[in-house]
C-alpha positions as CSV (number, residue, x, y, z in Angstrom):
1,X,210.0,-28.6,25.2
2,X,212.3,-28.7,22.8
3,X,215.7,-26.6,22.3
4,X,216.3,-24.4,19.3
5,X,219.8,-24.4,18.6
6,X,221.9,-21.5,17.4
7,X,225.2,-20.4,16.4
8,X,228.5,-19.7,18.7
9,X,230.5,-17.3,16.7
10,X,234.5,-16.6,16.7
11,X,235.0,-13.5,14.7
12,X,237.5,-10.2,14.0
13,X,236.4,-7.2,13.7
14,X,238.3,-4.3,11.5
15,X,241.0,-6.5,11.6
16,X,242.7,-6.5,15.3
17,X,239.3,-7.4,17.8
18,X,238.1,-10.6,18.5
19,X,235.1,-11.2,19.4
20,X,232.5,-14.2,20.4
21,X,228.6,-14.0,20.2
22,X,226.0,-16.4,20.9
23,X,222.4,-17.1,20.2
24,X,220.6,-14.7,17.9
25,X,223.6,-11.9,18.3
26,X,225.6,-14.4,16.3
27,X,222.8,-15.3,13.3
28,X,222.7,-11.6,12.8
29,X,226.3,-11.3,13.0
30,X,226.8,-14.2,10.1
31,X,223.3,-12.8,7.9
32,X,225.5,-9.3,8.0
33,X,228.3,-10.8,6.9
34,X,226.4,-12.8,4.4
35,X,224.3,-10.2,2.7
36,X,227.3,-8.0,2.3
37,X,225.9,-4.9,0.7
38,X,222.4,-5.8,0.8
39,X,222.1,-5.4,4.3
40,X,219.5,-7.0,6.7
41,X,216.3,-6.7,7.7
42,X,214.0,-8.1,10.0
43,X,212.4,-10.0,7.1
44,X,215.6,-11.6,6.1
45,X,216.2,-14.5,8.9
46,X,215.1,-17.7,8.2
47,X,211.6,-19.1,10.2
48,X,210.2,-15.5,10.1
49,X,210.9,-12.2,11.1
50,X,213.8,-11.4,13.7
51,X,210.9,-9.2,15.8
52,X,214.2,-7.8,18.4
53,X,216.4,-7.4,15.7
54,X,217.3,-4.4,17.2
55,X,218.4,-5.5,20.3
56,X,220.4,-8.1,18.6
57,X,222.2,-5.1,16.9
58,X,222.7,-3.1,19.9
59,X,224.1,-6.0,21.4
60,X,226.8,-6.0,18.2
61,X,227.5,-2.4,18.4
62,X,228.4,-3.1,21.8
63,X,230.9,-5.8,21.0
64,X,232.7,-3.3,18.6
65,X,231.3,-4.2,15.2
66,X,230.1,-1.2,13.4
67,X,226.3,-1.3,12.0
68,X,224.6,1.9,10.0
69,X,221.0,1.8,10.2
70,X,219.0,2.7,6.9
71,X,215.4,3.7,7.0
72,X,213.2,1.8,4.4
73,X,209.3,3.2,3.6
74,X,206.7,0.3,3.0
75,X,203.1,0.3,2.6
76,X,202.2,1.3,6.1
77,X,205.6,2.6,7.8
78,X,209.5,1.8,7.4
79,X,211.7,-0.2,9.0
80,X,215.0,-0.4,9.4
81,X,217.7,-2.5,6.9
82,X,221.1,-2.6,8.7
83,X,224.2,-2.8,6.9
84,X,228.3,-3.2,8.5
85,X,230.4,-0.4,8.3
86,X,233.6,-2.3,9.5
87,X,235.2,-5.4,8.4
88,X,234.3,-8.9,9.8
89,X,236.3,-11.9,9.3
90,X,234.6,-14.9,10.5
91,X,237.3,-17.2,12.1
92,X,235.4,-20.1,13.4
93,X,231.1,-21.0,13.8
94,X,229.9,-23.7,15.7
95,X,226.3,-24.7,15.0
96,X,225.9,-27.0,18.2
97,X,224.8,-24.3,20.5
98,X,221.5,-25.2,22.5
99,X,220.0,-21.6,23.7
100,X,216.4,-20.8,24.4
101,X,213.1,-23.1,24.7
102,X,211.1,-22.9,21.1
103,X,207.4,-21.9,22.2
């Protein structure tokens, strides 16, 4: 099968902590930093929707980066758009990382 390949991520966070995600913890962490103010969403990654995004932004909170979460009303529910409430400077990205089998 083949290999999906995903970010490694070097990155600060508010200004002194340094920290280094992987796999799908670091594509949320750049699409955070990328949408700025617009937040994120499951809808917003790229091959379709990021079904455990919020495991991927547990995983974040956990690393020290601070996410609000922001209910959003649809058609048939809500879901939640996630926005950074701390500063993120991305210091270094390496798109080489093999991680996971694609189905």
């Amino acid at each position: 099968m083949a290999k999906r390949s995903f970010p490694k991520v070097l990155a600060r966070v508010a200004g002194e902590t340094v920290i280094n995600c992987t796999g799908r913890e670091a594509l949320t962490l750049l699409t955070l930093v990328e949408r700025g103010s617009k937040g994120v969403s499951g809808l917003d990654f790229p091959g379709g929707p990021a079904y455990r995004l919020g495991a991927y932004i547990f995983d974040l909170r956990g690393m020290g980066v601070g996410i609000r979460t922001e209910s959003e009303s649809h058609g048939i529910g809500s879901h939640g758009r996630y926005h950074l409430t701390t500063e993120v400077q991305i210091i270094a990205v390496d798109h080489g990382a093999k991680t996971g089998e694609a189905a």
